[in-house]
DSSP file (Angstrom, degrees, kcal/mol; ACC not computed):
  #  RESIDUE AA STRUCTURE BP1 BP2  ACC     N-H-->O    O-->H-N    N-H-->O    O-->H-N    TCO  KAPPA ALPHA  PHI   PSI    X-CA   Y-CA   Z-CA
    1    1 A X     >        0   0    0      0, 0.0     4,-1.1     0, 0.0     3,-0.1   0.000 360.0 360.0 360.0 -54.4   -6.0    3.9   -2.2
    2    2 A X  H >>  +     0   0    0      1,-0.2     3,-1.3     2,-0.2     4,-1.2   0.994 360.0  48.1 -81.7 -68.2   -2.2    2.7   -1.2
    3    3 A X  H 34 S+     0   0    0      1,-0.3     3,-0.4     2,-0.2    -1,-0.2   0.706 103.6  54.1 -37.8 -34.9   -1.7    7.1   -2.0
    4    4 A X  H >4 S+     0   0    0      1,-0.3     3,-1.2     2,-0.2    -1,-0.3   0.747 108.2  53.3-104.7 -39.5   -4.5    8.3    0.0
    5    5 A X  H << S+     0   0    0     -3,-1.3    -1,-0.3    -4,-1.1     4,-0.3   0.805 107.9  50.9 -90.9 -27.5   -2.9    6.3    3.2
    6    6 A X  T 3< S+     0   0    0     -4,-1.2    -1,-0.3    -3,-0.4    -2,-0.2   0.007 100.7  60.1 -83.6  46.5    0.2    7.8    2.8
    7    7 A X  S <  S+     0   0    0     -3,-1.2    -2,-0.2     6,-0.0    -3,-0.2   0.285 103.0  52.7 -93.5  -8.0   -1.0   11.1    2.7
    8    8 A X  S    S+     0   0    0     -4,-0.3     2,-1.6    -5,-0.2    -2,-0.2   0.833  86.3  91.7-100.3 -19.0   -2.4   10.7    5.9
    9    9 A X    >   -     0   0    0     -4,-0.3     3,-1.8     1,-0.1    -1,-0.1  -0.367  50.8-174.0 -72.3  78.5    0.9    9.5    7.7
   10   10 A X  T 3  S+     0   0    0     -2,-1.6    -1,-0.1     1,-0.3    -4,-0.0   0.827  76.9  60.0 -50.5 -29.6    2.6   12.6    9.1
   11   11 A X  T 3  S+     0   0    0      2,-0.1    20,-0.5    24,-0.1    -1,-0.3   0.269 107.4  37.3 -94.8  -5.7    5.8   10.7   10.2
   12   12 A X    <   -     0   0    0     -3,-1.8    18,-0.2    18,-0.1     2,-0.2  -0.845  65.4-143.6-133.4-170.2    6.9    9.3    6.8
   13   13 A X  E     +A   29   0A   0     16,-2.0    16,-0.8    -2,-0.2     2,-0.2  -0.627  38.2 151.5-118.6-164.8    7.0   10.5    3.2
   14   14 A X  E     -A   28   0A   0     -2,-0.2    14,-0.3    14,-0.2     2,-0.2  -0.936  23.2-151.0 172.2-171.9    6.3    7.9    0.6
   15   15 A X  E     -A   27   0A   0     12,-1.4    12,-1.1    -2,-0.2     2,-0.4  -0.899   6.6-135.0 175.0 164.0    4.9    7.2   -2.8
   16   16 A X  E     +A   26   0A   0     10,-0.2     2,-0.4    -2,-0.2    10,-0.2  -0.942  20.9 167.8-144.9 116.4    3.2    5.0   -5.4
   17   17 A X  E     -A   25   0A   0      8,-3.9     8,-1.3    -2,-0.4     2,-0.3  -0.932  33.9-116.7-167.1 176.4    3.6    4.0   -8.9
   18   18 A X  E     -A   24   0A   0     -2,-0.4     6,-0.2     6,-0.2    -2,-0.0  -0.370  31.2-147.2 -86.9 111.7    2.6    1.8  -11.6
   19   19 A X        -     0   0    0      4,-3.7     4,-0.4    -2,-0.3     3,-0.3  -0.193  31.0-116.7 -74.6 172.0    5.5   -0.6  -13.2
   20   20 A X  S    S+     0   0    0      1,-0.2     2,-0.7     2,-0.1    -1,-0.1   0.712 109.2  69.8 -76.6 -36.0    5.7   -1.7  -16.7
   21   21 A X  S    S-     0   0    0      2,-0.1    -1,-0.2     1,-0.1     3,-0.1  -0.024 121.9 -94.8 -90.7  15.1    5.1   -5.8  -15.0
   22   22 A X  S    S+     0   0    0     -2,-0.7     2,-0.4    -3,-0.3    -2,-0.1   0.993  97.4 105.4  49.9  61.3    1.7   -5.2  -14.0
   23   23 A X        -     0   0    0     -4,-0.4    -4,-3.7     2,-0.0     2,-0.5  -0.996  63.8-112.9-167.0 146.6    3.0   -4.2  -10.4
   24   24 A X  E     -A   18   0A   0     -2,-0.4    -6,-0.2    -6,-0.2     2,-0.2  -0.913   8.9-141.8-131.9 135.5    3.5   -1.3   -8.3
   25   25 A X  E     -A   17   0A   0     -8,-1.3    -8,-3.9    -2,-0.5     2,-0.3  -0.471  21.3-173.6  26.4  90.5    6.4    0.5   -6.9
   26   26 A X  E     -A   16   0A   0    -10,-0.2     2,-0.3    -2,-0.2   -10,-0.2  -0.880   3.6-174.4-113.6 140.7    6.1    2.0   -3.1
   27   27 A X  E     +A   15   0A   0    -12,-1.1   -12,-1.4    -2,-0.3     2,-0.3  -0.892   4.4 176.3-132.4 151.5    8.6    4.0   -1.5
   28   28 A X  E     -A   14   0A   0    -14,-0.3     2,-0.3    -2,-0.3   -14,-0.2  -0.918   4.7-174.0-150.2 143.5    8.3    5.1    2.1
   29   29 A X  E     +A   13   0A   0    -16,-0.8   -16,-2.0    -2,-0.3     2,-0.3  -0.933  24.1 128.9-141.2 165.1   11.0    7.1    3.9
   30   30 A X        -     0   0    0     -2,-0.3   -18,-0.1   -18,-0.2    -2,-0.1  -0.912  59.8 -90.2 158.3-175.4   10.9    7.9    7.8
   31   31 A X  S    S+     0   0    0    -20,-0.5     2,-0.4    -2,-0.3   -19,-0.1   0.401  90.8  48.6-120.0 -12.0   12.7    7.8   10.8
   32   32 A X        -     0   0    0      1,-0.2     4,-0.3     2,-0.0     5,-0.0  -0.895  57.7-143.2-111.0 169.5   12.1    4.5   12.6
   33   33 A X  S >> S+     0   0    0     -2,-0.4     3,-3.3     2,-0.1     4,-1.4   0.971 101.1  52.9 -47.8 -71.3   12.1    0.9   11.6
   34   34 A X  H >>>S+     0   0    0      1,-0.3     3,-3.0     2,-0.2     4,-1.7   0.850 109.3  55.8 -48.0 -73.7    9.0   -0.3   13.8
   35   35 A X  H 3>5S+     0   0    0      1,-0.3     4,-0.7     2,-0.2    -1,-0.3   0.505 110.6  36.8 -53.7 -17.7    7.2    2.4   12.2
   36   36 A X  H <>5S+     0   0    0     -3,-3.3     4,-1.4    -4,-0.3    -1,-0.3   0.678 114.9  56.8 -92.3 -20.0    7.7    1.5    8.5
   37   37 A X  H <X5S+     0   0    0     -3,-3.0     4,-5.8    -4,-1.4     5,-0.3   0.963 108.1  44.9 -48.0 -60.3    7.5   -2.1    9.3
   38   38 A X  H  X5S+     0   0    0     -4,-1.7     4,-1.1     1,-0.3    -2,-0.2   0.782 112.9  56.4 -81.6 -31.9    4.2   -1.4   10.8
   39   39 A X  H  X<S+     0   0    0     -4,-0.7     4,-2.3    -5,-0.5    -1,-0.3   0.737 113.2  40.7 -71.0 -24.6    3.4    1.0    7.2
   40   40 A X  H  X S+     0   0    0     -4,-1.4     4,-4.2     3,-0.1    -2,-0.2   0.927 109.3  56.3 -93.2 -25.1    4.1   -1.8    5.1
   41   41 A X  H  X S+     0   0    0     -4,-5.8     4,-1.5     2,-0.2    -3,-0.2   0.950 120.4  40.1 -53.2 -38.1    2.0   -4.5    7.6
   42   42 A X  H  X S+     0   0    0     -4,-1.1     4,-1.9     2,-0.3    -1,-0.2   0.867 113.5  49.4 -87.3 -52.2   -1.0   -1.8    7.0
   43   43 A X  H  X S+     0   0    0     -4,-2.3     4,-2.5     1,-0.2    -1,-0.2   0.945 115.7  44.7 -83.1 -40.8   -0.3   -1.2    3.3
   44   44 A X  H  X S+     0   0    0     -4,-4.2     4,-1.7    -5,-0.2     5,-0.3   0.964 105.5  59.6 -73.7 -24.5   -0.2   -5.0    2.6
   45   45 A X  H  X S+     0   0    0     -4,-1.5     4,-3.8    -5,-0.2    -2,-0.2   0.866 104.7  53.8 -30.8 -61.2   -3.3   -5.7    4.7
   46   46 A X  H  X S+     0   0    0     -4,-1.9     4,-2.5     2,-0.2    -1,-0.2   0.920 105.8  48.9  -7.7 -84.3   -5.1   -3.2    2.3
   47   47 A X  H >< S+     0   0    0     -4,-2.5     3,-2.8     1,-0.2     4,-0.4   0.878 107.8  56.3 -44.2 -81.5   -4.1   -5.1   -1.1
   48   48 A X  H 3X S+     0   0    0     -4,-1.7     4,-0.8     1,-0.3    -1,-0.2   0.627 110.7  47.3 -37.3 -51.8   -5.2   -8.3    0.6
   49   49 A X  H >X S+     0   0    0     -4,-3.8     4,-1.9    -5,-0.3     3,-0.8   0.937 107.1  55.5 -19.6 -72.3   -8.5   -6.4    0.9
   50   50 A X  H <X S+     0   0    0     -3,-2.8     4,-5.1    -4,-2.5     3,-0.4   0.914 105.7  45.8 -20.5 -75.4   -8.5   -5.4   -2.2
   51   51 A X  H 3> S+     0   0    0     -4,-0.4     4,-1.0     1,-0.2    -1,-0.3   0.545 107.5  61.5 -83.6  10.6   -8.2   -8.8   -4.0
   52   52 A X  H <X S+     0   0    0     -4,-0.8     4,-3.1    -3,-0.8    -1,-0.2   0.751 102.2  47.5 -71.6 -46.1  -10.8  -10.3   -1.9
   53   53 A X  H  X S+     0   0    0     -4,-1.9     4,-2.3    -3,-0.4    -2,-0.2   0.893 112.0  52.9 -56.7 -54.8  -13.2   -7.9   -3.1
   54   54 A X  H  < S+     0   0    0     -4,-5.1    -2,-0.2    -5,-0.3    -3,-0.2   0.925 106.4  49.9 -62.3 -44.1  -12.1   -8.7   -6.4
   55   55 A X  H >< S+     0   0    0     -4,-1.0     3,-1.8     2,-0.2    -1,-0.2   0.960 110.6  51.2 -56.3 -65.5  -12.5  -12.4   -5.9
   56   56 A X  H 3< S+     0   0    0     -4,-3.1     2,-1.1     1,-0.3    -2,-0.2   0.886 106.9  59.9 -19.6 -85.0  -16.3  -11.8   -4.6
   57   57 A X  T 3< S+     0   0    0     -4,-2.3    -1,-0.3     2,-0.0    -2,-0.2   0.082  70.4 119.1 -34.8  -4.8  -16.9   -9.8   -7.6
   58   58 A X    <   -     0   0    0     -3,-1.8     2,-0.5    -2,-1.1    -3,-0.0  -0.552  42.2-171.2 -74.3 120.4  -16.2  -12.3  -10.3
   59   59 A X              0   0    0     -2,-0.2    -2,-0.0     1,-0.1    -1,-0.0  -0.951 360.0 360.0-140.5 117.8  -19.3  -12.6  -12.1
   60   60 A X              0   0    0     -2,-0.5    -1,-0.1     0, 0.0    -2,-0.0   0.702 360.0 360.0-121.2 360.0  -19.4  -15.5  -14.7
């Protein structure tokens, strides 16, 4: 998911991967501030998504 959205970003590079800590590792490079500010408001917006879904989904 987090990859697949920076593949689509033409103005940065970036990449995703999976720590030993249960946690993951993002890198972004690019050429403004605003604009990586504004990649990481996006990318956490996402997660939040994410564990929301997961929360619904809890089936006991």
């Amino acid at each position: 998911m987090i990859y697949e959205y920076l593949a689509d970003k033409t103005y940065l590079t970036g990449g995703v991967s999976q720590i030993a800590a249960n946690g993951l590792l993002i890198r972004i490079l690019g050429t403004s501030g605003e604009q990586l500010v504004q990649c990481l408001q996006e990318i956490s917006a996402l997660l939040q998504t994410v564990e929301a879904v997961k929360a619904e989904t809890v089936v006991f």
